[in-house]
VMD Tcl script that builds the backbone (N, CA, C; Angstrom):
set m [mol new atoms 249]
animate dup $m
set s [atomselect $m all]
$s set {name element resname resid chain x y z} {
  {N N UNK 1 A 73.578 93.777 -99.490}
  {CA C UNK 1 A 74.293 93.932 -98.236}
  {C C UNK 1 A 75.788 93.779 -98.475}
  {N N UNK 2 A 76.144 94.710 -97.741}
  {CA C UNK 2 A 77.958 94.460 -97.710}
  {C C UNK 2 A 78.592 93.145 -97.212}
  {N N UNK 3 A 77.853 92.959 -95.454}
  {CA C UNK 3 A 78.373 91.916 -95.074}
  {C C UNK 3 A 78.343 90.801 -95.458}
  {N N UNK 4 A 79.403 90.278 -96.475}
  {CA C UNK 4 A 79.078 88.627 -97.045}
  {C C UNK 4 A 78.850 87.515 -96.131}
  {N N UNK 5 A 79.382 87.817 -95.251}
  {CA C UNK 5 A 78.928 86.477 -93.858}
  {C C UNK 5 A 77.517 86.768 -92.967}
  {N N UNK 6 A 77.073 88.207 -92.848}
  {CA C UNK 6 A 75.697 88.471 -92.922}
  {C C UNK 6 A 74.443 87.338 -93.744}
  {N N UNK 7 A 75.518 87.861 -94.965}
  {CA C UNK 7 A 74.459 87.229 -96.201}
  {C C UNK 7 A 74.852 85.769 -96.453}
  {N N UNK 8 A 75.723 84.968 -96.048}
  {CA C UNK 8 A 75.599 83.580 -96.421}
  {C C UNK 8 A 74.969 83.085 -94.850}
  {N N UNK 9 A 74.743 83.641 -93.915}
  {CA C UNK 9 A 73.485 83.111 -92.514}
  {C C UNK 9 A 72.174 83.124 -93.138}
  {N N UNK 10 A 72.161 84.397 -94.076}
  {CA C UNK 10 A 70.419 84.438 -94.746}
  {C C UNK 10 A 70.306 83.304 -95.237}
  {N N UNK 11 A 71.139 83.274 -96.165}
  {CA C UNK 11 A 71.214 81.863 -96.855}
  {C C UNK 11 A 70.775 80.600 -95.904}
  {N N UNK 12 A 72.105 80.458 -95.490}
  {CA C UNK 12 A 71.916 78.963 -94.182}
  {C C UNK 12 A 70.254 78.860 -93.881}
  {N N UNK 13 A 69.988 80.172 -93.179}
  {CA C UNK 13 A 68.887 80.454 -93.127}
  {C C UNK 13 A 67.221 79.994 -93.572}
  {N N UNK 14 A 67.803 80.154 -94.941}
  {CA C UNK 14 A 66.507 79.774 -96.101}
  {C C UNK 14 A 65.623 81.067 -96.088}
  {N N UNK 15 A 66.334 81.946 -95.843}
  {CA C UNK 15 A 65.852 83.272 -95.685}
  {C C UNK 15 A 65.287 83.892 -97.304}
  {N N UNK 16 A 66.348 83.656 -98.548}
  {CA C UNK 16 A 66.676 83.756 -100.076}
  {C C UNK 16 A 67.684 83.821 -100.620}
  {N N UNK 17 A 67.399 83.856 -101.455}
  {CA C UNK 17 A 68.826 83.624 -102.360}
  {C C UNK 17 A 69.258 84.761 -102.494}
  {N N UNK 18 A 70.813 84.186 -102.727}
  {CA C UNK 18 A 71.924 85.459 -102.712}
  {C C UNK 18 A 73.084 85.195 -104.154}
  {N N UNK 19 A 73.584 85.638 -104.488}
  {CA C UNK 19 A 74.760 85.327 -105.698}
  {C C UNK 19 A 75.827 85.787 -104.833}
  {N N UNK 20 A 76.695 85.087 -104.465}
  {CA C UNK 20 A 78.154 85.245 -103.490}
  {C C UNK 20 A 79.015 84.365 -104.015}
  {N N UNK 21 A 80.668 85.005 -103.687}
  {CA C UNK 21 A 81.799 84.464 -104.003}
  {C C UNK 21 A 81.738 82.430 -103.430}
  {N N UNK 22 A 82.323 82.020 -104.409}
  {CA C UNK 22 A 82.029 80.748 -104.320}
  {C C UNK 22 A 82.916 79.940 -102.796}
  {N N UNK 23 A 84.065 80.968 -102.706}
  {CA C UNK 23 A 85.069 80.504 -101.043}
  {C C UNK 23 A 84.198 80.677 -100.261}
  {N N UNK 24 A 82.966 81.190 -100.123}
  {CA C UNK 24 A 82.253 82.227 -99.388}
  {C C UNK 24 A 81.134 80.477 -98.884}
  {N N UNK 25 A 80.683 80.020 -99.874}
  {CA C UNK 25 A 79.637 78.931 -99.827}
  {C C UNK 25 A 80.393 77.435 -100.279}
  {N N UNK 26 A 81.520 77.488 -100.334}
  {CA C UNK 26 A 82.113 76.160 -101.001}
  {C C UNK 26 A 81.622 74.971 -99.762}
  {N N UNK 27 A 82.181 75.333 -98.737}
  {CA C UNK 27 A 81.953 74.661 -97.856}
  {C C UNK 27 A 80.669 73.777 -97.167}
  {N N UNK 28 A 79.500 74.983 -97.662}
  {CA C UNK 28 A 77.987 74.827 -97.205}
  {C C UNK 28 A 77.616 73.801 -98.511}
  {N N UNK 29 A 78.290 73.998 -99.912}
  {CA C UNK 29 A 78.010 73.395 -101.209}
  {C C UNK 29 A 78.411 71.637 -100.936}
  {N N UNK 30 A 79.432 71.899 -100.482}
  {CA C UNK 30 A 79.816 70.527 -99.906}
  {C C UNK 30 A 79.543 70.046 -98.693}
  {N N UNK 31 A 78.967 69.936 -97.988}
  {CA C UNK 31 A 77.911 69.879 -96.924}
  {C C UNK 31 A 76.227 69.621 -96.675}
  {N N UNK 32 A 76.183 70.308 -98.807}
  {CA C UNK 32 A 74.745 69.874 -98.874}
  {C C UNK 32 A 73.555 70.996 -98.354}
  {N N UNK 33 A 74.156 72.090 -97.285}
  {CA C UNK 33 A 73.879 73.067 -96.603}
  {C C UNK 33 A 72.812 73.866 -97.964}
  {N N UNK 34 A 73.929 73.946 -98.948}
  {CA C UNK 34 A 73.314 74.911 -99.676}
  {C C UNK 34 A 73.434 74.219 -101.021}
  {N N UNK 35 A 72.700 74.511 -102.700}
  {CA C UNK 35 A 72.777 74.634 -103.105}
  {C C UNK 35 A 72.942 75.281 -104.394}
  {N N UNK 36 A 74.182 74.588 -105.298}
  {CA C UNK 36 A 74.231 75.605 -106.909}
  {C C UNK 36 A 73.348 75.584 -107.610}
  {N N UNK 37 A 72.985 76.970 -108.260}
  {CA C UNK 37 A 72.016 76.873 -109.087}
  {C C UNK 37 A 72.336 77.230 -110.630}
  {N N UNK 38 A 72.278 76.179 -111.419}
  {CA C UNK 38 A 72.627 76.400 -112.925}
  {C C UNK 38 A 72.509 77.657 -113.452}
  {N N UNK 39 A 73.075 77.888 -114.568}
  {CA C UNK 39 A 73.199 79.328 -115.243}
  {C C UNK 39 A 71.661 78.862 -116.315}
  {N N UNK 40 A 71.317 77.899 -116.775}
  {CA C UNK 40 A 70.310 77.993 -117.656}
  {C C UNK 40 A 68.947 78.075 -116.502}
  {N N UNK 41 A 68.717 77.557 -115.466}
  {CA C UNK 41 A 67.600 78.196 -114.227}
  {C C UNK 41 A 67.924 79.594 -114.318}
  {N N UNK 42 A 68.759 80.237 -114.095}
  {CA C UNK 42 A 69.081 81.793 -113.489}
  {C C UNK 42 A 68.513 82.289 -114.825}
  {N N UNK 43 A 69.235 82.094 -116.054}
  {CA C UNK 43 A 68.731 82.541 -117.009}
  {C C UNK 43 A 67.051 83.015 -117.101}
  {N N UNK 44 A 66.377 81.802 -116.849}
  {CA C UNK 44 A 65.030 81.566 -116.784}
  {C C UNK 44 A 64.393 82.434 -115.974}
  {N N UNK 45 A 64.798 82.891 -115.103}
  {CA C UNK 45 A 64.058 83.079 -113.449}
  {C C UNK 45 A 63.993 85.113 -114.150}
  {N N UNK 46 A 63.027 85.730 -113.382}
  {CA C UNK 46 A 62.447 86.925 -113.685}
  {C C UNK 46 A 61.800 87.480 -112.727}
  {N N UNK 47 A 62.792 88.372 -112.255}
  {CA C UNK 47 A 63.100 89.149 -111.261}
  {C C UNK 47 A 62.646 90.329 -110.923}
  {N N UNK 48 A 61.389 91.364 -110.594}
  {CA C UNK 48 A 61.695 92.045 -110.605}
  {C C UNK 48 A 62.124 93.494 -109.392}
  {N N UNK 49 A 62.309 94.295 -110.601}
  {CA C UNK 49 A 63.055 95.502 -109.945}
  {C C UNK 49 A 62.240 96.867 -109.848}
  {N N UNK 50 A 62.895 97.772 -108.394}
  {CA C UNK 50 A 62.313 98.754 -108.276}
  {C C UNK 50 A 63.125 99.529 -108.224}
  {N N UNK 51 A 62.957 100.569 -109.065}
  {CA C UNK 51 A 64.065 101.684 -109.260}
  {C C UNK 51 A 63.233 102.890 -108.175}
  {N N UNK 52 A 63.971 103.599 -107.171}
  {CA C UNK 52 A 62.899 104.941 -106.928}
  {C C UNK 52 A 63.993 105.951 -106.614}
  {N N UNK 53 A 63.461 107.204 -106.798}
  {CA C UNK 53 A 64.427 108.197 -106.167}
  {C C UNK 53 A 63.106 109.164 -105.415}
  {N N UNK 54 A 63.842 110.376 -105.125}
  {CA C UNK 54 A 63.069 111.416 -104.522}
  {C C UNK 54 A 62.289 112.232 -105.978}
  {N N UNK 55 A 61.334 112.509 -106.166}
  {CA C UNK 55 A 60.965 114.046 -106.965}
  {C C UNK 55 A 61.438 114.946 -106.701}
  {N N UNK 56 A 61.666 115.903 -107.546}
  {CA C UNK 56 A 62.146 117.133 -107.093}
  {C C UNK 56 A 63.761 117.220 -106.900}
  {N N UNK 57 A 64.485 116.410 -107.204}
  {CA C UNK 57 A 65.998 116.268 -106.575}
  {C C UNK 57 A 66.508 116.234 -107.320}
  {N N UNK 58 A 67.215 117.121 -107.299}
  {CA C UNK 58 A 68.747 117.359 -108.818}
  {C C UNK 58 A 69.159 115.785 -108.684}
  {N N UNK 59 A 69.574 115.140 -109.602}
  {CA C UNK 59 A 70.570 113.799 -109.478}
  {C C UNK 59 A 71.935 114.370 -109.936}
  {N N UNK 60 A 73.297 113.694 -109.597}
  {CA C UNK 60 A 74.063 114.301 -109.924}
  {C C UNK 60 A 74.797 113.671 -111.619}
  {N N UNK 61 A 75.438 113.228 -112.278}
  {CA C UNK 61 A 75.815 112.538 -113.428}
  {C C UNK 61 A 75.667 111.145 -113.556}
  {N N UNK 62 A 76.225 111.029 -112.262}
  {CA C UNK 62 A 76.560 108.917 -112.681}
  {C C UNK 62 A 75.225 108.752 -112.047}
  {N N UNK 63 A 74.470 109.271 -111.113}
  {CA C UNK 63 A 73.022 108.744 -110.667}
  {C C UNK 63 A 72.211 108.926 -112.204}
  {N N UNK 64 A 72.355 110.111 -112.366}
  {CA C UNK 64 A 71.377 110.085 -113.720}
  {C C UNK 64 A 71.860 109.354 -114.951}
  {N N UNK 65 A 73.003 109.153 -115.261}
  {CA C UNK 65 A 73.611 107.700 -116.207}
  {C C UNK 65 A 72.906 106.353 -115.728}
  {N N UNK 66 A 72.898 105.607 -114.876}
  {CA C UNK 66 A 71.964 104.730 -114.277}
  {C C UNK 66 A 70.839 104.766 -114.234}
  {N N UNK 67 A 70.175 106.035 -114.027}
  {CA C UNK 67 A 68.674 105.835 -113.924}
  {C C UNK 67 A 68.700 106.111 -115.307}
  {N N UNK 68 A 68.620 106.765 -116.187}
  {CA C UNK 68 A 68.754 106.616 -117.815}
  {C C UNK 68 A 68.444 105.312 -118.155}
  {N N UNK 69 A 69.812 104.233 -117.721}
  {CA C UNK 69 A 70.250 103.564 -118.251}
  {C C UNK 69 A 69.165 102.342 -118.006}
  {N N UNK 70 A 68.531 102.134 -116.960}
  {CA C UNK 70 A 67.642 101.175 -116.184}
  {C C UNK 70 A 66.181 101.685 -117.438}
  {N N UNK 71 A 66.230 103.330 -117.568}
  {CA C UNK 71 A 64.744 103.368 -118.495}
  {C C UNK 71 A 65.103 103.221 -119.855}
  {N N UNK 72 A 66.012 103.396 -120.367}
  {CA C UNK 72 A 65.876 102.494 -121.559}
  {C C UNK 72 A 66.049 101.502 -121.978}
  {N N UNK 73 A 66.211 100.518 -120.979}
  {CA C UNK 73 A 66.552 99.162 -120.898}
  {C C UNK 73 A 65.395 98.135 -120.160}
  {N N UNK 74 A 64.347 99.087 -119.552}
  {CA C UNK 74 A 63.154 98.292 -119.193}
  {C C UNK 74 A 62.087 98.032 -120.500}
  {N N UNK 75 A 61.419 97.004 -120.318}
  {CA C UNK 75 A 60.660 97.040 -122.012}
  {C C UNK 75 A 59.490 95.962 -121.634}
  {N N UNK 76 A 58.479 96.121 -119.769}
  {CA C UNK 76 A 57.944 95.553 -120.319}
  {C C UNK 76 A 56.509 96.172 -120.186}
  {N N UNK 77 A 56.461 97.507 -120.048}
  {CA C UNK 77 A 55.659 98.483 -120.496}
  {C C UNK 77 A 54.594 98.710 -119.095}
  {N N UNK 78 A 55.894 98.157 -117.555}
  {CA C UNK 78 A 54.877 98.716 -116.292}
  {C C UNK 78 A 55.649 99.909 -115.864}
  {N N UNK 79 A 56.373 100.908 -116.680}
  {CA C UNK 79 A 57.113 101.977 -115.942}
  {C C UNK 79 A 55.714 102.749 -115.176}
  {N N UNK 80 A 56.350 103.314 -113.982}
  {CA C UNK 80 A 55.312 103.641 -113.353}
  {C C UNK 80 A 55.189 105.357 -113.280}
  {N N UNK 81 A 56.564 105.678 -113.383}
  {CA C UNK 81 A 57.071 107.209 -113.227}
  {C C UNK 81 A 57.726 107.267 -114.358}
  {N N UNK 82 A 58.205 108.612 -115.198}
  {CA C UNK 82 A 59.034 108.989 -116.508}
  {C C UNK 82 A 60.107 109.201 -115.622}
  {N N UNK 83 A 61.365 109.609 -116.308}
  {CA C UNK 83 A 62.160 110.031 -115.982}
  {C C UNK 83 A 61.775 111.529 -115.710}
}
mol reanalyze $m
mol bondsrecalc $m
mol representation Tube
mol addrep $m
């Protein structure tokens, strides 16, 4: 989402987690509202992702640089569609 104040209510919320500018949550951090989460947790944590487009649809360069870039960089052998 664009709106960063959208997305730090999700937060407040307990809606999920978000990665946002730290002016953005300093306040909620100090308040207790919210908390930081270490870089060696984040590290850990395994996420995943859904890439989709249309069939049939020309992509134009930088779409198809990205989607490229996402299939040769996935490796854990659930691709569901080829390029």
């Amino acid at each position: 989402m664009n709106d960063y104040y959208l997305n730090l209510e999700i937060l407040r919320q307990g809606l999920r987690w978000k990665r946002l500018s730290e002016f953005l949550v300093k306040e909620e951090i100090v308040k207790k509202n919210l908390i930081r989460l270490s870089e060696s947790l984040i590290s850990s944590i395994s996420i995943p992702v859904y890439l989709l487009r249309k069939r049939n649809t020309v992509s134009g360069p930088v779409t198809q640089q990205v989607w490229d870039y996402f299939l040769e960089n996935i490796d854990d052998g659930k691709r569901g569609v080829s390029a």
